[in-house]
N, C-alpha and C positions, 0 to 999 in steps of 0.2 A: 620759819617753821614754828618759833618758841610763838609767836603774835596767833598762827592759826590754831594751835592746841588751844592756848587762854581765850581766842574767839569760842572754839569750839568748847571748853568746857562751859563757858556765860551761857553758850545754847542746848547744851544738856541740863544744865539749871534750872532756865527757863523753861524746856519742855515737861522736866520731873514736877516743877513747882503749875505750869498750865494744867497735867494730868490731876495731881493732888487735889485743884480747886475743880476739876469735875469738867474742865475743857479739853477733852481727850481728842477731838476734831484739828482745834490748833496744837495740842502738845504734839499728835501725829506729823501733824508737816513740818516742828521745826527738828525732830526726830529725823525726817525722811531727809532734811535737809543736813543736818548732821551725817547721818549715811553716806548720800548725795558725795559730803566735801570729805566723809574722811575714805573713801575707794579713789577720787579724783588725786589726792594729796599723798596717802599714804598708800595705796594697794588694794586690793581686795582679799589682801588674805594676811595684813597688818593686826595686829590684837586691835587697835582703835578701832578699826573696821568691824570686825566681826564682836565686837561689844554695840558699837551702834547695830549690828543687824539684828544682836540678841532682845536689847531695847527695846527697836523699833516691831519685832515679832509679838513680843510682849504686849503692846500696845497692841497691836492689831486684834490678838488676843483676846485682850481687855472687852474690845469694843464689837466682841462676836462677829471680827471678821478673818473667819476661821481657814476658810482656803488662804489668804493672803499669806497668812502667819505661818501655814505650813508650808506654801513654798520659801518663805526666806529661813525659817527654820530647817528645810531639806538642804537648801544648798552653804547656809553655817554647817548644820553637820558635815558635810561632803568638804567644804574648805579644811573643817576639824579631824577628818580623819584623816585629810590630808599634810596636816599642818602638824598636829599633834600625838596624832593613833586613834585607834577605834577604843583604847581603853582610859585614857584623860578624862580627868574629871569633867572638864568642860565638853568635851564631845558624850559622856554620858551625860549632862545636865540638859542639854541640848537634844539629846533623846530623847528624855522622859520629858522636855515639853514637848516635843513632837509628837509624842503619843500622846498625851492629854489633849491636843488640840485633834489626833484623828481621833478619840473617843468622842471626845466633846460635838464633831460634825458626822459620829455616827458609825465611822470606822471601829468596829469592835475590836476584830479580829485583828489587825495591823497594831491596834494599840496593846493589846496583850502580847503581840510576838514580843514587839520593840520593848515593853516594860520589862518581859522572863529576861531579856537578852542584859540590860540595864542593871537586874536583879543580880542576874548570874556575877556577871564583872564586878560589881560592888561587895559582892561576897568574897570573892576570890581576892579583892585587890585591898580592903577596909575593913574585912571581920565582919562577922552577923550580928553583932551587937551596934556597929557604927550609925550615926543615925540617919546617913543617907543612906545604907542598907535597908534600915529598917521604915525609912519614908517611901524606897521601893516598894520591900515586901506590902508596905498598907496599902500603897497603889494599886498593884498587884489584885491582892483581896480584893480591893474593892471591885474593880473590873471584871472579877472570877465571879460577885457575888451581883452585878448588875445586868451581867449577861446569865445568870439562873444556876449560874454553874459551886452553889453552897461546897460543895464537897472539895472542891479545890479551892476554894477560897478556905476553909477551913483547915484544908491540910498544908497552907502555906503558914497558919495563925496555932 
């Protein structure tokens, strides 16, 4: 087990340092292949796992390819509120990429629910000054103010 993590972490390297020099093609497949070995080895709902699915989302992300990214990001959420609750930080961090990626492919409306809902917990759980509160609330705004909607975006700011 100690031999596959030190494999596995030489090919997280690899992939982060392929992505950096702007080969996001190959840093993807050695991502998916990371993925790939850590659901075969450890589980599919192991932290190794579901850090390679956030990764590999990421990336997919990156390279506007935006349905992919939202389904591995739908079902990391669903592992995470399974795994951890619907209130963790990482099942909220994991939401609000999911909603940046349905904005970003055009879903408005889905990303604003998922953001308020994001918003809300982060308040409740962090304080309104916190700065993932307030990396919400901008989100937020923005989205209130890109769908025409100034008055709410305003009355969040």
């Amino acid at each position: 087990l100690a031999a596959a993590e030190e494999q596995l972490d030489a090919m997280r390297e690899t992939a982060r340092q392929l992505h950096q020099d702007g080969k996001t093609q190959e840093a993807l497949q050695v991502n998916s292949t990371v993925l790939a070995t850590c659901r075969s080895t450890f589980g599919v709902s192991d932290a190794r796992t579901l850090a390679a699915m956030n990764a590999t989302a990421e990336m997919l992300c990156d390279m506007h390819r935006l349905a992919e990214a939202q389904v591995l990001w739908g079902e990391l959420l669903a592992l995470l509120r399974e795994r951890v609750g619907e209130r963790h930080p990482a099942t909220l961090a994991t939401m609000s990429h999911l909603a940046a990626a349905k904005y970003a492919s055009g879903d408005l409306g889905a990303a604003v629910t998922m953001h308020e809902f994001v918003l809300q917990q982060r308040r409740e759980i962090l304080a309104e000054t916190h700065a993932e509160t307030l990396r919400s609330l901008s989100a937020l705004a923005a989205l209130h103010h890109e769908g025409g909607r100034t008055g709410a975006a305003r009355a969040l700011l």
